[in-house]
Legacy VTK file of the C-alpha trace (Angstrom):
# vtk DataFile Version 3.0
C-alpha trace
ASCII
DATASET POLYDATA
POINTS 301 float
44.094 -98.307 -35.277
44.233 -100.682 -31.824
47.735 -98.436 -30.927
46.383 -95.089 -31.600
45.252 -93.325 -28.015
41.624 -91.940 -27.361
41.536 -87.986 -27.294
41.180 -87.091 -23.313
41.733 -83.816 -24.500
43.624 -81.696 -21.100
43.471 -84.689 -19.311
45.836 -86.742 -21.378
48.392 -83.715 -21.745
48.147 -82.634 -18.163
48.609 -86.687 -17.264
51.492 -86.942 -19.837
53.219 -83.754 -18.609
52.849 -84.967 -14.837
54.495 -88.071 -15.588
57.402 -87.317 -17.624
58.095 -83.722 -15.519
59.395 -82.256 -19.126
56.741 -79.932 -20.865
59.178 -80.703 -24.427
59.198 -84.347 -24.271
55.414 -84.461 -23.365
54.895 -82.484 -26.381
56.743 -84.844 -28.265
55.477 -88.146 -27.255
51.468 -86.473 -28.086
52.692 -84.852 -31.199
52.137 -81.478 -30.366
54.322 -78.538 -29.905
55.990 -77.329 -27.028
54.111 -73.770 -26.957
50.417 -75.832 -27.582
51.320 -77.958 -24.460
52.103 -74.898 -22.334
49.273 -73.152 -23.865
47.174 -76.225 -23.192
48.387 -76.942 -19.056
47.977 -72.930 -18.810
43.991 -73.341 -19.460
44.223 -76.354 -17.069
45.127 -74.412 -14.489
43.023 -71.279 -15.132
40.279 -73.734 -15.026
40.368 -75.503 -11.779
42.510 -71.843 -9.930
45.236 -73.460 -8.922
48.701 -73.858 -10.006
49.301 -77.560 -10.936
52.883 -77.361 -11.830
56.062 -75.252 -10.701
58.820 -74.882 -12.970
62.265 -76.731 -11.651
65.903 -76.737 -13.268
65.484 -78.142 -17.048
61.793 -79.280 -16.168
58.328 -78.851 -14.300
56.897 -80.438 -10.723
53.309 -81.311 -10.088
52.482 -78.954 -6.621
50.109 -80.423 -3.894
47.474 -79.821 -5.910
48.458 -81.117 -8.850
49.416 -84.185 -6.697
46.027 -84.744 -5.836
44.722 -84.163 -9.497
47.403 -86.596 -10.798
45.923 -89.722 -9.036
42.707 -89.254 -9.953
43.643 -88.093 -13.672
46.183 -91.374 -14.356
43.345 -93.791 -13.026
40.806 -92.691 -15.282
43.118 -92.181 -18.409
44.267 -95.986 -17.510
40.378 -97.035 -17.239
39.774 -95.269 -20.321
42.418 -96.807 -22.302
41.852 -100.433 -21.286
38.125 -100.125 -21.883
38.885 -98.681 -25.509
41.624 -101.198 -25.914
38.975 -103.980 -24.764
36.618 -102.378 -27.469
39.055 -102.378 -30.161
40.411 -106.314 -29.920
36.943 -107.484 -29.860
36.488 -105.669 -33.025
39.320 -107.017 -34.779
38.951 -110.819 -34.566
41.709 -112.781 -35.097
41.172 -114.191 -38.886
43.395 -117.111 -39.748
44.407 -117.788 -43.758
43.834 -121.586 -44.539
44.982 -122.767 -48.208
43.381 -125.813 -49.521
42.095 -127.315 -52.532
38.433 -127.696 -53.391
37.805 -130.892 -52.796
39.133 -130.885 -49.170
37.242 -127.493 -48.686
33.736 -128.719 -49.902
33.653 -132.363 -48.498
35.555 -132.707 -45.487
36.450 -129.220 -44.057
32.863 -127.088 -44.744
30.640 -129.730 -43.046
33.330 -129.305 -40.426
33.630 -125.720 -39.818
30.113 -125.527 -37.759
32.074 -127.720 -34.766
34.713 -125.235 -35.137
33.205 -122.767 -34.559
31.325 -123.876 -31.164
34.681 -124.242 -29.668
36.765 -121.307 -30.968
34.118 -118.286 -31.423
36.655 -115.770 -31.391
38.492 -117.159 -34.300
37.811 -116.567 -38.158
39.060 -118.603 -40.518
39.606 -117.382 -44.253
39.189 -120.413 -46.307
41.108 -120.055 -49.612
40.389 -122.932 -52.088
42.265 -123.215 -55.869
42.027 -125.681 -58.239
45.560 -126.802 -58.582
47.423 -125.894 -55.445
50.648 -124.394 -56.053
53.417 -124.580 -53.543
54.502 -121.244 -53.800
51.031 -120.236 -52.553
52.166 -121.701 -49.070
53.814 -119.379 -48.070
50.931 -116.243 -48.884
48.853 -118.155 -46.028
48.933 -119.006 -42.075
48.320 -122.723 -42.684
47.400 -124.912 -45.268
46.232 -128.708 -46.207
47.941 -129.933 -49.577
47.757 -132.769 -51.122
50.982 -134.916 -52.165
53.461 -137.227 -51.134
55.875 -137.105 -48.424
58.989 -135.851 -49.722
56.795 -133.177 -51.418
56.461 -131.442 -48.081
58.865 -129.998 -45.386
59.655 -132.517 -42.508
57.420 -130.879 -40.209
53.900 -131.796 -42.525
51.349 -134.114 -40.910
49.971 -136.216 -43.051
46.006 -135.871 -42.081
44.036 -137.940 -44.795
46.078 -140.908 -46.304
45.080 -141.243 -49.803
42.828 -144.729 -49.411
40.397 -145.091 -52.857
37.367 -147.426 -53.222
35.022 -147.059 -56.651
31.537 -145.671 -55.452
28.157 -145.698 -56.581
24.531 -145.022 -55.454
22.807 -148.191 -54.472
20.665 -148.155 -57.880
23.086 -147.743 -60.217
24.805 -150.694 -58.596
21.534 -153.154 -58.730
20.918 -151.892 -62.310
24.179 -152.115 -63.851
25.882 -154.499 -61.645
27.264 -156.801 -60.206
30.769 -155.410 -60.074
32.494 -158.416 -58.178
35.260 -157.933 -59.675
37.606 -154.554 -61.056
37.713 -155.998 -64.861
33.122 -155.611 -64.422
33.967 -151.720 -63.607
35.775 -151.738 -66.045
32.909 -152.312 -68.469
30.605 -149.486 -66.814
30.495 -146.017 -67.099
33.392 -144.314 -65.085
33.533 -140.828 -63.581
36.802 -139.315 -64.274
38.395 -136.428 -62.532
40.075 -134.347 -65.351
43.919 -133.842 -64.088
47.565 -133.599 -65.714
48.838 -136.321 -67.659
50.520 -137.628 -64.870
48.000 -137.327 -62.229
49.372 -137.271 -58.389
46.551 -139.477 -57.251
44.884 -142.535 -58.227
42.665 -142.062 -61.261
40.965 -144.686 -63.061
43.618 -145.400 -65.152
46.013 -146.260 -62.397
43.310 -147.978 -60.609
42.417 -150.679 -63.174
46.163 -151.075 -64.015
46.961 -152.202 -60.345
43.842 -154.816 -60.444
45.637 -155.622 -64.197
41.948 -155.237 -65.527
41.239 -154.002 -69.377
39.434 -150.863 -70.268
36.580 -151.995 -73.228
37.118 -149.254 -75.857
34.209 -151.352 -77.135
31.830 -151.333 -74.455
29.366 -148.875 -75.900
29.547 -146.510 -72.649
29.896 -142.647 -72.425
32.108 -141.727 -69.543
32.213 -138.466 -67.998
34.681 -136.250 -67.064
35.003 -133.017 -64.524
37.616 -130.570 -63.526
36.686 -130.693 -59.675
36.580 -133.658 -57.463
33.447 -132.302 -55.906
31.256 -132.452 -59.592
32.391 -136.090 -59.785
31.036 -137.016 -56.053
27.600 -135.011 -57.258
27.874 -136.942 -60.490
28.038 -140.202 -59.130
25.016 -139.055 -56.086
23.511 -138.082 -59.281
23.074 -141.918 -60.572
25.863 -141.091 -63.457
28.189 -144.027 -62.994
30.946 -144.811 -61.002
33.541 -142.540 -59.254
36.625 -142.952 -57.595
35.622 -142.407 -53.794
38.844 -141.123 -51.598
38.213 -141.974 -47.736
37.653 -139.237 -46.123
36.091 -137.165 -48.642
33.073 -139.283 -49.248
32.832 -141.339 -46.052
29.780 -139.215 -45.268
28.217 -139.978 -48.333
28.950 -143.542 -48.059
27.610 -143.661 -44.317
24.103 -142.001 -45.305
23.644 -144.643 -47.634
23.731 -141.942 -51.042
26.399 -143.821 -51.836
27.771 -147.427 -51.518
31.435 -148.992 -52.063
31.939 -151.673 -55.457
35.463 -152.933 -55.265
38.369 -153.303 -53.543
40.368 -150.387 -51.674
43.244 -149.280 -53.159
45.902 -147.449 -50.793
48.968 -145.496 -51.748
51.328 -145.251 -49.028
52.821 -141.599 -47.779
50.431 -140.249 -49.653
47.524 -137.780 -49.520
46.033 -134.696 -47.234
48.969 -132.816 -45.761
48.775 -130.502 -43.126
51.557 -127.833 -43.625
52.048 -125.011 -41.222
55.213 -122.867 -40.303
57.982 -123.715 -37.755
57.032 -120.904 -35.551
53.357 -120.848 -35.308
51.402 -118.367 -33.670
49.087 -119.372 -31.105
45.819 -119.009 -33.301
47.259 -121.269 -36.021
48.708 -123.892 -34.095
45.066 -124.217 -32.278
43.567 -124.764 -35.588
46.278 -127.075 -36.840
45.865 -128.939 -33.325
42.095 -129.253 -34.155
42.287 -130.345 -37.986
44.555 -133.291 -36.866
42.122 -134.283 -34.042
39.352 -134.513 -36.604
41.285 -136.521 -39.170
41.776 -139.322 -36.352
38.701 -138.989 -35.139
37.382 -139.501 -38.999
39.882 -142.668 -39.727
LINES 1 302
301 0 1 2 3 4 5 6 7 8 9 10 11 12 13 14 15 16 17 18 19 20 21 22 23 24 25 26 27 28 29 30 31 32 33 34 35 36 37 38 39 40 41 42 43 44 45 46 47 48 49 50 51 52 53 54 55 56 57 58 59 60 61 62 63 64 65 66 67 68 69 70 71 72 73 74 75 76 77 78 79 80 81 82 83 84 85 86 87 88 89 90 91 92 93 94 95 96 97 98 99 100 101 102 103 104 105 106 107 108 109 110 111 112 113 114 115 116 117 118 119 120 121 122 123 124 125 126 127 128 129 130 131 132 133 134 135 136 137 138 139 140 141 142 143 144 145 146 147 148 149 150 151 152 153 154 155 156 157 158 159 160 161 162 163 164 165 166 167 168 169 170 171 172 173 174 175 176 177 178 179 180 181 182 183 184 185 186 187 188 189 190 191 192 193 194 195 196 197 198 199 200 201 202 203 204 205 206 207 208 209 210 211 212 213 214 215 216 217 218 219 220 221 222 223 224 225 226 227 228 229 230 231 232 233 234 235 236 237 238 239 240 241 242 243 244 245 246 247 248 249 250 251 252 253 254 255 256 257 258 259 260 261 262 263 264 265 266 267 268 269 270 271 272 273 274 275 276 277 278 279 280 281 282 283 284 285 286 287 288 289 290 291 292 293 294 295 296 297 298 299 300
C-alpha cells in the first residue's frame, strides 16, 4: 500500500518516459505495454501541439519543448508523491507487539501506558497478556516482560522488577483479625493464594511461611481462597478477604493509597522476577519502548 504510486495518469508516463529516454523500459517499470505507452505520449502530444519527444538510435529525446514540460512535470509528480507518501505513514502508525503476563499488564504497565503515551504519540503498542507465559511465544512479539530467573533468559534480559514479597492487607482486616507481629500469626489467618503449578516459580504462601519456619494450622477453622490470576487476589485482598502475597511493584500503588497496608516481613529472592526481553537487533521503535519500561522500573524502586 505505502509503495504503490498515485495514478498521475499522462503525467507520470510522459515523466517516466522523459527520464529513462526508452519508451520499452518506461512501459515496463509502470506495467503497461509498450504500444499503450506510445499510444498514451501520442495523446500527450496531440494535446498540448507540440512534439515532446524525437525518436534517437535504440531510444527517444525530450525536444525543447518537452524540456520545458519536463521540469515542471518531475516537480509536481515529486510534490505529489511526497505529500501522498506523508499521507500514507501517518496512516499507518507504527504498532509495537509487547508480551506480558496479566499481572504485569493490569497493575504496573496499564496505569502506566497514559505517560506513554504523552511522550510517544505516534507509537501504538499492542499489549498481549496470557496466563502462563510460554517462551516460545517470545519470539511471535517485538518485546516482551517475563517473569523468571536469570539463567531462564538470554544474556541480554534486564531484569526490571526484582521479585521482593511482603503479605498485604486492608487496614481493617488487619485491626480486626490482627495483630500479625509475627509470620507463624499469618499463618493462623485466612490466606489468599494464587493458584500455580506444583512447583510455583515465585514465592507462594507455602514457600513464604517455610522460610520464616512458621506452621500452617490445618486446624484453625479458616477458609482460604484461591485464584488463577494475580490480579483477583490483589482485588480479593482490597476486597477485605484476607491476606495476599503483595509483590513490590505490583501493589506499591495500592499500598501507597492506603487500600492496602504491609503485615510482615519482606521476603526477597535474588535474580529473580520481571524480565525485560527484547531482540539483539532492535528496531528503533522497540528499543524506545524498552528504554522507557526500564526508566520506569527505577523510577518505581
Amino acid at each position: 500500500m505505502r509503495g504503490r504510486p498515485v495514478d498521475l495518469g499522462w503525467m507520470r508516463v510522459f515523466v517516466e518516459a522523459a527520464r529513462r529516454g526508452n519508451l520499452s523500459s518506461a512501459a515496463s517499470a509502470l506495467n503497461m505495454s509498450q504500444p499503450a505507452m506510445s499510444y498514451q505520449i501520442r495523446r500527450v502530444e496531440e494535446e498540448v501541439g507540440v512534439a515532446l519527444f524525437e525518436r534517437v538510435h535504440r531510444g527517444v529525446e525530450l525536444t525543447p519543448a518537452g524540456k520545458k514540460l519536463f521540469e515542471i512535470a518531475l516537480r509536481a509528480v515529486g510534490e505529489i508523491d511526497d505529500a501522498v507518501r506523508s499521507f500514507r505513514t501517518d496512516g499507518e502508525r507504527a504498532t509495537i507487539r509487547l508480551l506480558t503476563d496479566y499481572a504485569f499488564s493490569s497493575l504496573w504497565l496499564m496505569p502506566r501506558m497514559h505517560a506513554f503515551r504523552m511522550l510517544y504519540p505516534e507509537l501504538d503498542i499492542q499489549i498481549v497478556a496470557t496466563q502462563r507465559l510460554q517462551r516460545e511465544l517470545l519470539g511471535e512479539n517485538d518485546i516482551a516482560v517475563a517473569f523468571g530467573a536469570q539463567r531462564d533468559f538470554a544474556t541480554g534480559a534486564t531484569l526490571l522488577l526484582p521479585e521482593v514479597v511482603t503479605p498485604v492487607c486492608t487496614p481493617a482486616f488487619a485491626e480486626k483479625n490482627g495483630p500479625f507481629i509475627v509470620p507463624s500469626s499469618l499463618a493462623k489467618s485466612t490466606l489468599i493464594h494464587l493458584d500455580g503449578p506444583s512447583h510455583s516459580p515465585w514465592f507462594e504462601w507455602t514457600t513464604y511461611l517455610s522460610h520464616f519456619k512458621a506452621l500452617r494450622d490445618a486446624q484453625s477453622g479458616h477458609v482460604d481462597l484461591t485464584f488463577n490470576t494475580y490480579s483477583l487476589v490483589v482485588q480479593a485482598a482490597i476486597g477485605g478477604q484476607g491476606i495476599a502475597i503483595g509483590w513490590g511493584g505490583l501493589v506499591d500503588a495500592h499500598i501507597s493509597s492506603g487500600l492496602l497496608v504491609t503485615v510482615g516481613p519482606t521476603l526477597e529472592a535474588q535474580g529473580r522476577g520481571y524480565w525485560l526481553v527484547q531482540p539483539d537487533q532492535a528496531g528503533q521503535h522497540v528499543d524506545c519502548l524498552g528504554r522507557w519500561l526500564i526508566g520506569e522500573a527505577k523510577g518505581s524502586g
